[in-house]
N, C-alpha and C positions, 0 to 999 in steps of 0.2 A: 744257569740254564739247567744243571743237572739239579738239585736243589727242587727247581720249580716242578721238571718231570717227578721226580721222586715223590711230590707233594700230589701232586694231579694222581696220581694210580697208589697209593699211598696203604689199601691192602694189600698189595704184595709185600708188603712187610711182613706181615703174616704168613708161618710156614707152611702151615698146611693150603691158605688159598693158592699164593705162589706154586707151589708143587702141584696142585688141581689146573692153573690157569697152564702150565708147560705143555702138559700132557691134552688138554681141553682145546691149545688154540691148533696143534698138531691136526686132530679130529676135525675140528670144523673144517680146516681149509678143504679136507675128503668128505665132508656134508656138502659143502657147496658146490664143488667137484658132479657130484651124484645130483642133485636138485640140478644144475644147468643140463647133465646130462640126459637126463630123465625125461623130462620136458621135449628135447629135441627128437631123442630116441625112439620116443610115444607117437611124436607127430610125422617125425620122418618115415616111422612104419607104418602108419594106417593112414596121415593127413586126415583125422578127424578130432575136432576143435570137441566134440561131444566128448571122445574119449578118452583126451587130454585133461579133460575135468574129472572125468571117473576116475581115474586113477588116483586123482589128489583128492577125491573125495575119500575111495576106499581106504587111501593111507591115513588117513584123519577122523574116519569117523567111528572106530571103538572108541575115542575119546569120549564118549558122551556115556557110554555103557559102563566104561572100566574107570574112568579119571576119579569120580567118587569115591572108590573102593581105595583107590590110590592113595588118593586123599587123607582118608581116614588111617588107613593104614601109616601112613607117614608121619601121619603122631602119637605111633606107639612102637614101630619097630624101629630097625636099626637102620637108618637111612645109606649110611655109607656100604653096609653088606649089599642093598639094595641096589644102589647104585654100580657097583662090580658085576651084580649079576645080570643088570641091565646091559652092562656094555660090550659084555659077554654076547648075551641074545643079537645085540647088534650086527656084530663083527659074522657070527652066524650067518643071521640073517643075508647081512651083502655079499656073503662070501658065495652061496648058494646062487643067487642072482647074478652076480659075475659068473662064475661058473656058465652057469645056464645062458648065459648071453654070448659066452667065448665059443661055446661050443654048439652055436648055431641054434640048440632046441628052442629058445625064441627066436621067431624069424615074420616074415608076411606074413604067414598062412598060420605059425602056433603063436597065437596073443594072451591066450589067458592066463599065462602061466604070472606074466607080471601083476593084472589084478589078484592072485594070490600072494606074489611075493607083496603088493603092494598093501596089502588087510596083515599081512605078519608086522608089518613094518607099524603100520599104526599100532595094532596087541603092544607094541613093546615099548612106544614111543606114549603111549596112552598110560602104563606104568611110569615109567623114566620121566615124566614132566614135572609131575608134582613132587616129586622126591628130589628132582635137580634142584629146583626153586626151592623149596624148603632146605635144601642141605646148604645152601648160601652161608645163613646164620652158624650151622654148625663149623662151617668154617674156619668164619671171622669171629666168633663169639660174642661181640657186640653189635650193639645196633646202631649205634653211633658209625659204625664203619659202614653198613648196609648200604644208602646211596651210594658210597663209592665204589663197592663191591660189583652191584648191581652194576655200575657205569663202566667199570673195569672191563666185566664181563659181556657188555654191551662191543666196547671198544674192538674188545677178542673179537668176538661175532662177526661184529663187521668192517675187519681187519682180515678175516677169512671171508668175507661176503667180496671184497675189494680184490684177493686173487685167487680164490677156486673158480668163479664164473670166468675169467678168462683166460685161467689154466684148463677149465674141462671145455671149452670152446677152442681152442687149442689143437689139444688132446683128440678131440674128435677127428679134428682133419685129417692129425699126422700120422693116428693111430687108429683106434675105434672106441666105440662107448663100453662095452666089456673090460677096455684095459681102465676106463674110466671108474667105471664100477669097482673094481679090481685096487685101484689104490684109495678109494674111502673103505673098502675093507682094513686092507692095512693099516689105516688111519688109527684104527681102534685099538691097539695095539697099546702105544705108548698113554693112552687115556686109561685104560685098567691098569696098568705097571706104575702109574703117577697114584691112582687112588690104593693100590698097595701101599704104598711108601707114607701115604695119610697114616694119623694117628688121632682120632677121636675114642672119647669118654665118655659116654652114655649112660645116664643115670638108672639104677635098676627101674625095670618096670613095673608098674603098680597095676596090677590084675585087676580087673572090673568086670563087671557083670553085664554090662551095656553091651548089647548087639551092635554089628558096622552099622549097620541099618538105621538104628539108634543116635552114633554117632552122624553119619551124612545128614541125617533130619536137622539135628545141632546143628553144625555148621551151616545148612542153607537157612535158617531160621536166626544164625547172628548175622547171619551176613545181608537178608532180607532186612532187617530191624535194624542195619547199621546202611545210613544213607549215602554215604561215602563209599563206601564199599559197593552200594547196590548201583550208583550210578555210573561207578568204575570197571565194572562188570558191566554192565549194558551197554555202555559207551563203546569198550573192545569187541564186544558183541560187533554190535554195528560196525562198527571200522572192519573188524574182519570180514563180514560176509558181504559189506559193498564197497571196499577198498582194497584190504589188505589184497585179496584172489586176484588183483590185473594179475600175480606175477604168474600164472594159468596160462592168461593171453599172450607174454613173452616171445614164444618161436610162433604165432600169429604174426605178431607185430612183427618179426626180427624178417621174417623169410617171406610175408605177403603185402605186406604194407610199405618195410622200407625196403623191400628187394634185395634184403642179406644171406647171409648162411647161419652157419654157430658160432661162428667166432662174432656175427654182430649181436646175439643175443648175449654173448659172454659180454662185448663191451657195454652192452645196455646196462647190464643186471652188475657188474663191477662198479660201471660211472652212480647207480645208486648206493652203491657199499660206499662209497668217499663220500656221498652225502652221508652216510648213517652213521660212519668214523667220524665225522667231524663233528656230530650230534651226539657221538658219545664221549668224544673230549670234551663236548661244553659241558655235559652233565656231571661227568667226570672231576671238573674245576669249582663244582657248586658242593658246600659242603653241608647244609642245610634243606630240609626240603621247602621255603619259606618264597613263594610265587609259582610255584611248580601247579598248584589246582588253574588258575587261569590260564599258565603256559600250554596245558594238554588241551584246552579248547581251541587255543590259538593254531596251535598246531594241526589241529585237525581240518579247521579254514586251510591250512597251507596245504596241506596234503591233497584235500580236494580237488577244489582250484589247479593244483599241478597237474592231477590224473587227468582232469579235463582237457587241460592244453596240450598233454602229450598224446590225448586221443584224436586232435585236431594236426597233429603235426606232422608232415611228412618228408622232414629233413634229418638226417642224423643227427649234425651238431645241437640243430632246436633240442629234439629228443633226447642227448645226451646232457644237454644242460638243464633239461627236466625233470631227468630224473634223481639229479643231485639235489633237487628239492623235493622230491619222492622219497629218497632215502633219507634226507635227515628227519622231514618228520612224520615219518613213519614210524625210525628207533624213537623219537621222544614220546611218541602217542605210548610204544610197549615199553620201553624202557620206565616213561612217568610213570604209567600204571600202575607196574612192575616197587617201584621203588613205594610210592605211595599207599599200596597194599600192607606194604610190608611192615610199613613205617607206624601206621595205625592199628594192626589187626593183634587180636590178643596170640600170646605164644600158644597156650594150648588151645587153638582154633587154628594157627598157622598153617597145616597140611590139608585142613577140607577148605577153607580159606582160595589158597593156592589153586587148591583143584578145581574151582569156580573159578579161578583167575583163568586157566589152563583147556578148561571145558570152556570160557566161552570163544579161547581162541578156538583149540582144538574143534571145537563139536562146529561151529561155526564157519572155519575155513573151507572143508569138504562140502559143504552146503552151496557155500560164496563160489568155486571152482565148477560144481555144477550146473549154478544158474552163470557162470560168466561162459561154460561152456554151451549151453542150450540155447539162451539167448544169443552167443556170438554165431551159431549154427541159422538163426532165423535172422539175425539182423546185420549181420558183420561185426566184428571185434572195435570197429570206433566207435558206434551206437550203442553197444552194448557197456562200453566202459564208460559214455557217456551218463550213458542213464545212473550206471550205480556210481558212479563218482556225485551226482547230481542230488540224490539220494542219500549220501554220507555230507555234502555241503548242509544241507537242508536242516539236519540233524543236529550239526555243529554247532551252526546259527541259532537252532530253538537253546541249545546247552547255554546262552552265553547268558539266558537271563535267569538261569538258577547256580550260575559262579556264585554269587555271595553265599548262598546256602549249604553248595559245594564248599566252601571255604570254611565256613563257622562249623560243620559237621566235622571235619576233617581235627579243624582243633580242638573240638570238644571233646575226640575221640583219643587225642595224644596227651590231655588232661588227666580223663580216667583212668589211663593205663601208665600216668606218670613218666611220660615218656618227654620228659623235656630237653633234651638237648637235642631231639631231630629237629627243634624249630626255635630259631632264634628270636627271641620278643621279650623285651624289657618286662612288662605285664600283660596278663592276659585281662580281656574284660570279663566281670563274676558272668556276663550272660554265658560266656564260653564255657563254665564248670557249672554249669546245671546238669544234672544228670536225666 
């Protein structure tokens, strides 16, 4: 038994990820923590489903401005300094916002102060994306470990997705959302003290002439001209702005729909973290990325379809057994992505690469939150999640008849870059190695 786990999560062998995932899964359980809280905190002070989108608009959308710069930058400087100084900014950041929530200055009547705290949060989170995701590799130092990595880190995710939403729903009742605030600050703590104790080697850097400007044209122009890539991007595109955003709708559903408080929003948003956990153990167990192209379509049929029957539902169990099929494949849609990216994209493309991975979530989400909150303003929150849930089936169903295409680009791409041991096949067909 031990053996088999040891195999299943099998980069923690590795020192430096091991030492990153300690201090990393600490953190998350205080992300989640803050995301449940946020959300209820928003709605429970103004009861405006509008505003409840703006807010996760404004945290999300310097992605689209800054995620490039990010990008580029991330394939020339020092990703792990970056990283420390990012989580620096963080801990700041929520620290301020705790603050300011314990001590009343946000209340009914003063709201804005969170639209600002929530536009710092993106600045920082809009940096911190693509540098996290590219600092993967630096890690594990092979690619061969990448999916598992990737799945590991999935696992963490949503292992802290399974108890911060129902430790900050909780937390609410017994105490308030400031003390909530209060310990994802904390959280941050042991995540910069773990990437202290990293030791990465970075090659000197080779001074160039090329403007970032320069550089981000590159990278959207491989990544355009690489089909796989460009499908993988549009795909999460979609997914985020008419899917991934229900979780907007959340204390809607949790407190108008099914007649709860925060603790039933925590058990909503946890019963999808066991879907997502157990979707990063299956990922986690696959050590090739060899079915993974038609898996992420399939999955996105499931995810659909689910969002739909959880907007028709108005039982808790139904809803809670919905959204265990919401959470798994949701992590396999970002998780596949995610690993799939990584697996084909050349190493010095990797951080604008990423940051296209990252912008279409990022730029995307805040988009998705403010049309699920406008729409759910004019229609209600089940019509509205009808509709984009309807909108992301629709999408899925066109993707199933360019798999193949999807498939033969994918390997033609792991051919060039000589990357054969991410995909297991006795031979490839010569159509495969055409350039």
């Amino acid at each position: 038994m031990f053996s088999k786990l040891k195999g299943l999560f099998i980069s923690l062998s590795i020192r430096n990820y091991r030492i990153f995932c300690m201090g990393q899964g600490i953190s998350l359980i205080g992300t989640w923590i803050q995301r449940t809280t946020m959300g209820w905190f928003v709605y429970r002070l103004t009861g405006s489903a509008f505003l409840l989108g703006l807010v996760s608009f404004l945290s999300m959308i310097p992605s689209v401005f800054i995620s490039p710069f990010a990008g580029a930058w991330a394939d020339r400087w020092n990703r792990h300094h970056i990283m420390i100084l990012t989580q620096v900014a963080f801990f700041i950041q929520t620290s301020v916002l705790a603050i300011l929530v314990l001590s009343g200055t946000i209340n009914e009547n003063v709201q804005y102060p969170i639209l600002i705290m929530a536009i710092l949060q993106g600045i920082i989170e809009a940096i911190d994306a693509p540098i996290r995701q590219s600092f993967v590799i630096d890690l594990v130092q092979k690619r061969s470990m990448l999916p598992n990595a990737i799945a590991t880190n999935s696992a963490m995710f949503n292992g802290a997705r399974l108890i911060g939403p129902a430790v900050g729903g909780l937390l609410i009742i017994l105490l308030s959302e400031g003390v909530c605030f209060a310990l994802n600050a904390f959280s941050y703590i042991p995540v910069i003290i773990s990437l202290l104790f990293i030791r990465i080697h970075y090659p000197p850097v080779v001074k160039s002439s090329e403007s970032t400007f320069k550089k981000i044209m590159d990278g959207w122009k491989y990544s355009w001209s690489s089909y796989p890539i460009r499908f993988l991007v549009l795909n999460l595109a979609i997914y985020t702005l008419f899917g991934m955003s229900y979780t907007t709708l959340m204390p809607v559903f949790a407190k108008d729909i099914l007649h709860g408080n925060s603790g039933t929003q925590g058990i909503l948003m946890s019963t999808a973290g066991i879907g997502a956990l157990t979707g990063s153990m299956f990922l986690a167990s696959k050590k090739f990325i060899k079915g993974m192209a038609l898996r992420l379509i399939i999955t996105g049929l499931s995810f659909s379809l689910s969002l739909i029957c959880f907007a028709l539902s108005g039982s808790m169990w139904l809803s809670m057994f919905l959204m265990l099929f919401i959470g798994f494949s949701g992590m396999m849609t970002m998780a596949t992505t995610n690993t799939l990216i990584q697996s084909v994209v050349a190493d010095d493309m990797r951080g604008r690469v990423i940051a296209l991975y990252t912008m279409a979530f990022s730029s995307m989400a805040p988009f998705g939150s403010l049309v699920m909150g406008t729409l759910t303003s004019h229609f209600g929150a089940r019509y509205t999640l009808i509709i984009c849930s309807t909108i992301f089936l629709l999408w899925s169903l066109s993707s199933l008849r360019h798999s193949s295409q999807f498939l033969r680009g994918i390997l033609r791409m792991l051919v060039i870059s000589n990357n054969k041991e991410m995909y297991r096949v006795k031979s490839l067909a010569p159509e495969l190695i055409v350039r």
